[in-house]
Structure formats: structure tokens, C-alpha cells
C-alpha positions in Angstrom: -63.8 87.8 -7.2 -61.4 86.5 -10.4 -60.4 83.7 -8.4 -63.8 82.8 -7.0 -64.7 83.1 -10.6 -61.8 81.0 -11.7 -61.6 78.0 -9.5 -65.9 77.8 -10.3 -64.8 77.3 -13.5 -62.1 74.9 -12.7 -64.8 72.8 -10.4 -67.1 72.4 -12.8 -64.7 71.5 -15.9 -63.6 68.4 -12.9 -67.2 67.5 -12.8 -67.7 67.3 -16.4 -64.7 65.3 -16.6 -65.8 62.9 -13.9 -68.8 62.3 -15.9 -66.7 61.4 -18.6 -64.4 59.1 -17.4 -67.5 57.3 -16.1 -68.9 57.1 -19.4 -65.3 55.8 -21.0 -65.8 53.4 -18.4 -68.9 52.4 -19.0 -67.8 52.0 -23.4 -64.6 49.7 -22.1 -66.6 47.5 -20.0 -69.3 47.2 -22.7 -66.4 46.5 -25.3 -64.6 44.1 -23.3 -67.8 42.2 -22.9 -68.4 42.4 -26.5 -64.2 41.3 -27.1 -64.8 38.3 -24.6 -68.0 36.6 -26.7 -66.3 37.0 -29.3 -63.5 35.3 -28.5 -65.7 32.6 -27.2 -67.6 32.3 -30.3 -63.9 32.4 -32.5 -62.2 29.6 -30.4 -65.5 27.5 -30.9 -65.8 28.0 -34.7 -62.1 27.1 -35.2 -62.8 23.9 -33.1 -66.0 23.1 -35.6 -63.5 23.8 -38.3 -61.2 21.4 -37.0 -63.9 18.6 -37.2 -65.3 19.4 -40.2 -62.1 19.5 -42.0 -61.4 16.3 -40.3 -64.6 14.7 -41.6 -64.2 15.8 -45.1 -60.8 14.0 -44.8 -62.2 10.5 -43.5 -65.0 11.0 -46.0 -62.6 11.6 -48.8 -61.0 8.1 -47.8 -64.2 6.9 -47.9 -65.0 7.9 -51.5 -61.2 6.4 -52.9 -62.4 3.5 -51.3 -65.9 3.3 -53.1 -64.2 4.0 -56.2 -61.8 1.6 -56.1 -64.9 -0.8 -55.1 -66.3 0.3 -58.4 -63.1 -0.8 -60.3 -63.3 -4.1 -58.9 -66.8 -4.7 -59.8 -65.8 -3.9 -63.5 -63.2 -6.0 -63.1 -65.8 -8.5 -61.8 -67.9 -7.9 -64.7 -65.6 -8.6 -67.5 -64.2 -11.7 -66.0 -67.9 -13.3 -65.2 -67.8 -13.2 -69.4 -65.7 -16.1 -69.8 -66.6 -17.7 -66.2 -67.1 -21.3 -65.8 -70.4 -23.2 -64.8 -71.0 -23.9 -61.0 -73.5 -25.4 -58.8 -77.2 -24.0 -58.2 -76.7 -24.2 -54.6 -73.8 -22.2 -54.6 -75.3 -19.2 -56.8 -78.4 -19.7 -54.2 -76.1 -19.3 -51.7 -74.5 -16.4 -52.7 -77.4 -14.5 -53.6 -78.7 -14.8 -50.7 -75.7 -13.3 -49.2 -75.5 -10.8 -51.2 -79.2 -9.8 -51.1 -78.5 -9.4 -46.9 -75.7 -7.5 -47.5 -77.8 -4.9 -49.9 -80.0 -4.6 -47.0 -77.6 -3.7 -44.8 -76.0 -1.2 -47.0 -78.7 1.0 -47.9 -79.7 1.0 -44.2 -76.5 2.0 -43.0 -76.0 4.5 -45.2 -79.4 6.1 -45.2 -78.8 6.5 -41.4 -75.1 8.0 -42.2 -76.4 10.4 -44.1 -79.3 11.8 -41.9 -76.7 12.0 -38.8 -74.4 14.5 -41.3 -77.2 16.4 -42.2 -78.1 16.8 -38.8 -74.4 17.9 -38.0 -74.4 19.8 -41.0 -77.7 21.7 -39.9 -76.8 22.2 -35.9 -73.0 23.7 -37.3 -74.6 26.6 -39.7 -77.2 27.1 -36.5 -74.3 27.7 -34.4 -72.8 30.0 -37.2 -75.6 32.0 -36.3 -76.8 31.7 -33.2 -73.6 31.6 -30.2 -76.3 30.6 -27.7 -76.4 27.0 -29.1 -74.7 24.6 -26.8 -70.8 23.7 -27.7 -71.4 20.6 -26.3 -74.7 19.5 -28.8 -72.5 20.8 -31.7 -69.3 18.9 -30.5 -71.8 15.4 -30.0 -73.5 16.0 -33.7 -69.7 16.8 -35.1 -68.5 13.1 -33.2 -71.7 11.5 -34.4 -71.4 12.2 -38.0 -67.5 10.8 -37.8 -69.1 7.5 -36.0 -71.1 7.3 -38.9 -68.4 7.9 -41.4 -66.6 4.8 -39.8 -70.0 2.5 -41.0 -69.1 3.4 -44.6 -65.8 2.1 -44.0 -67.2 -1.5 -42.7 -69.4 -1.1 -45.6 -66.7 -1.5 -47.7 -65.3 -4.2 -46.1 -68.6 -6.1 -46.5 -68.5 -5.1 -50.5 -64.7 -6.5 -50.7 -66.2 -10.2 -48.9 -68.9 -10.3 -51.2 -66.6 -9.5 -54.3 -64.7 -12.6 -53.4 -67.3 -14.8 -52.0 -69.0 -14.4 -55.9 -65.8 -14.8 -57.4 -64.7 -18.1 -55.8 -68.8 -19.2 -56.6 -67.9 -18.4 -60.4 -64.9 -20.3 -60.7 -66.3 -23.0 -58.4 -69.8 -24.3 -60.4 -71.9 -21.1 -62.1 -72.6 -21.3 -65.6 -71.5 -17.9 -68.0 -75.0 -17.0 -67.8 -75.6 -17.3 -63.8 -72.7 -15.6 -63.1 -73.3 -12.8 -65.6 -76.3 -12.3 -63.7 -74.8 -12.4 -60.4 -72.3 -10.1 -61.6 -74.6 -7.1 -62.7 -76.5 -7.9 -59.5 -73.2 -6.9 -57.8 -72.9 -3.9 -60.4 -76.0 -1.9 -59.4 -75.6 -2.1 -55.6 -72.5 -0.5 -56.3 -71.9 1.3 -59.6 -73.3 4.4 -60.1 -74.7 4.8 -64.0 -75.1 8.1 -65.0 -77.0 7.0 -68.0 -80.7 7.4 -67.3 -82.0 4.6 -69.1 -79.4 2.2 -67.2 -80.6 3.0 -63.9 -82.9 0.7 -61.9 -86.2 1.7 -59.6 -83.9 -0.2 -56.9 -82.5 2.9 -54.9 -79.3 4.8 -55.4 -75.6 2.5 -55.3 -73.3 2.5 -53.3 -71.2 5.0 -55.7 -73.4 7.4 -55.6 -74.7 7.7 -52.0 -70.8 7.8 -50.7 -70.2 10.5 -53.0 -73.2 12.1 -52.2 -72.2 12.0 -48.7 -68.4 13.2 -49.4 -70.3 16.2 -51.4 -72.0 17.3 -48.2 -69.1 17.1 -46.1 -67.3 19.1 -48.2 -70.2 21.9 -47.9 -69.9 21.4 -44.4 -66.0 22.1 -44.1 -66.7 24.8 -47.1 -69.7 26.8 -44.5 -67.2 26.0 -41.4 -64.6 28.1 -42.9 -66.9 30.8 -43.8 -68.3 30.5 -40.0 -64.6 30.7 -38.8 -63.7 33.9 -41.3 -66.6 35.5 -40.1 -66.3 35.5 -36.5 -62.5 36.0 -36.9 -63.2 39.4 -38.6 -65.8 40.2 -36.0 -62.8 39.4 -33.0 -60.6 41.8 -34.9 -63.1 44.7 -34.8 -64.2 43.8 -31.4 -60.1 44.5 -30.2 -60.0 47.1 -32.4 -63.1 48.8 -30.5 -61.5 47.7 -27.0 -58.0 49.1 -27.6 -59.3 52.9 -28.8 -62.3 52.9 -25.7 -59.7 51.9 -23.7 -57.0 54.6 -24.8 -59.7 57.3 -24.9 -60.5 56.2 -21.1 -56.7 56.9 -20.2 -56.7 60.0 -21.8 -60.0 61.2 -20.0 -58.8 60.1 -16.9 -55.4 61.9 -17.0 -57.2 65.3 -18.3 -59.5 64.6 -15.0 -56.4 63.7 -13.1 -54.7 67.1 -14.7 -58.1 69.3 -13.7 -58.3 68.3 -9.9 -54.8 68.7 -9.4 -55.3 73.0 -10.3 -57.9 73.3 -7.8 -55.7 71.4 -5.5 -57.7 68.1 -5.8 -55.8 64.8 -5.9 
């Protein structure tokens, strides 16, 4: 009757461990699904990381470049003091020229800057939201480098009409034209910070590039934080993974221990 009592005992502790080991099971396969997403989402922050931080580079280039523009127009401006007289046709000329390129300018850099904001709005989604296409983010991410590459040819225009005005000024302006050509020149592209110097003609050049630089640093600044983030959440996720998966070996060799008193393999 002891042993009937005993090995009743011994069936029942092997059913409450089999019940066990299928709940460990269940926890590992549950953490391992959780490990696995977040791996996906860690692997596609670091590659939006990697763009952003490449942006902010190009964009950085972009902003030396505007600077350096801007020294060039000062430049401009303090030699159209002592410039000579020229023709009328040739200032005509060149204000026309440069009145094209001002048009091109703003427009391309208006649209430059929407197509990083856009980048810059479907990257922090993603932070959020792992469901959001990898593909959209990686075409918003290569759109807002196209775009970076138009401030570039921007630049090149700016450097044409810099010497295109210069080679009207020595050629037939008069001091006074080509002053006036000059600070025509000056607020496309210099940015004054003093109030009453501005003009009701738009923001420079100056100051939309470095606007533009300013939000691709932000972006590369919340792509880190995205990256961080889901990093730490990959750590915790293996950290869950290793000790369900350790408490599932040890339930399954106290099960495997159980059956094997009651002559159970």
C-alpha cells in the first residue's frame, strides 16, 4: 500500500512537471519571438543611423561651402567700391542672369528642404512604429541625399554668377551700378542677422543651407537616440531569452529526473 502510495505520488509530481516544461516552452518561444523583432528593428535603426550620419556629413560640406560663398560675396562687396564704369547692356545682362538664378535657388531649396523634413518625419515614425516599411524609410533617407546634392549645384551656380558680375564690373559698370549689383548679390546669399537689414525678399542662401544643416543634424541627433534605444531593448530581450531558456533546461531535466524513478524514460 506504501508503494502504491509512493509511485502516485511520483506520477503525479511527472505530470506537474510536464505541465511545466510546456509552459517554459511556451516563455522561450514567446522570448525568442520577442529577441528576433528586436533584432530586426536594431539592425534597421543602425542602418538609418548610418544614413543620417551620412547626410549630416554631406550637409556639413554643404554649409562650408555656403560660408565660403558668403566670404566671397564680401569680398565682392568691398571691391565693387572702387570698381570701374561699364556698359548698360552688360549690367542688363547680368541682372537678368542673376535674377533667373535667384529663382532657381529658392526653388530648389524650398524643395530640399520639404524632402528632409519628410525623411526626417518617416525616421522618428519608424523609431516608433517597427511596422513601417524599411524600404519607404530607406527611399525618404536616399531622397533627402538626392536633394542635398542640388545644394551643391546651387553653389556652383552662386560661384558662376560671382564671376560673371565681376568680369561685368571691371568690364563697363559705373561704382554706383555695380554697388548695386553687388548688394543684389549680397541678399540672395548673405544672411543679416540684424533685423532692420533684412529684406521682405525671402530668406538667403546662408541661412536656408544652415537651416537645412540644423535639421540634419536633429535628424542624426534622434537616429542615435532611435539606435540606443532599441539596442537596450535587444539587450533585455537576450537577457529574457537566455534565463527562459536555462529555466526550460532545468525543468526539463527535473522532469527527465521524475520519470526515470517511476521507471519512465
Amino acid at each position: 500500500m506504501v508503494f502504491q502510495d509512493e509511485t502516485a505520488e511520483k506520477s503525479a509530481t511527472v505530470k506537474e512537471l510536464e505541465r511545466a516544461v510546456e509552459d517554459a516552452r511556451k516563455r522561450v518561444a514567446d522570448a525568442q519571438a520577442t529577441y528576433n523583432s528586436f533584432a530586426t528593428k536594431s539592425q534597421l535603426m543602425n542602418g538609418i543611423l548610418s544614413e543620417a550620419s551620412a547626410h549630416l556629413t554631406a550637409m556639413s560640406t554643404h554649409d562650408k561651402m555656403t560660408m565660403d560663398s558668403v566670404q566671397k560675396v564680401h569680398s565682392l562687396t568691398e571691391s565693387a567700391i572702387d570698381a570701374m564704369a561699364t556698359s548698360k547692356d552688360t549690367y542688363i545682362d547680368t541682372e537678368e542672369m542673376l535674377k533667373s538664378i535667384q529663382e532657381v535657388v529658392y526653388a530648389t531649396i524650398e524643395a530640399a528642404t520639404e524632402i528632409a523634413l519628410t525623411a526626417e518625419l518617416i525616421l522618428q515614425r519608424k523609431a516608433t512604429n517597427p511596422l513601417i516599411s524599411s524600404q519607404l524609410v530607406s527611399q525618404a533617407t536616399q531622397a533627402a541625399t538626392d536633394a542635398g546634392k542640388a545644394v551643391t549645384l546651387i553653389n556652383k551656380a552662386l560661384t558662376a554668377s560671382y564671376v560673371a558680375l565681376s568680369s561685368a564690373g571691371q568690364a563697363s559698370f559705373t561704382s554706383e551700378i555695380t554697388r548695386a549689383e553687388v548688394q543684389y548679390l549680397k541678399k540672395l546669399v548673405v544672411w543679416e542677422h540684424d533685423p532692420e537689414e533684412q529684406t521682405t525678399e525671402g530668406p538667403s542662401i546662408e541661412q536656408l543651407v544652415k537651416g537645412y544643416y540644423l535639421e540634419a543634424r536633429a535628424s542624426e541627433k534622434n537616429a542615435q537616440q532611435a539606435s540606443d534605444e532599441s539596442q537596450q531593448q535587444l539587450i533585455k530581450a537576450k537577457n529574457d531569452l537566455n534565463r527562459t531558456t536555462t529555466n526550460l533546461s532545468n525543468v526539463e531535466a527535473a522532469l527527465k529526473a521524475a520519470r526515470s524513478t517511476i521507471g519512465v524514460g
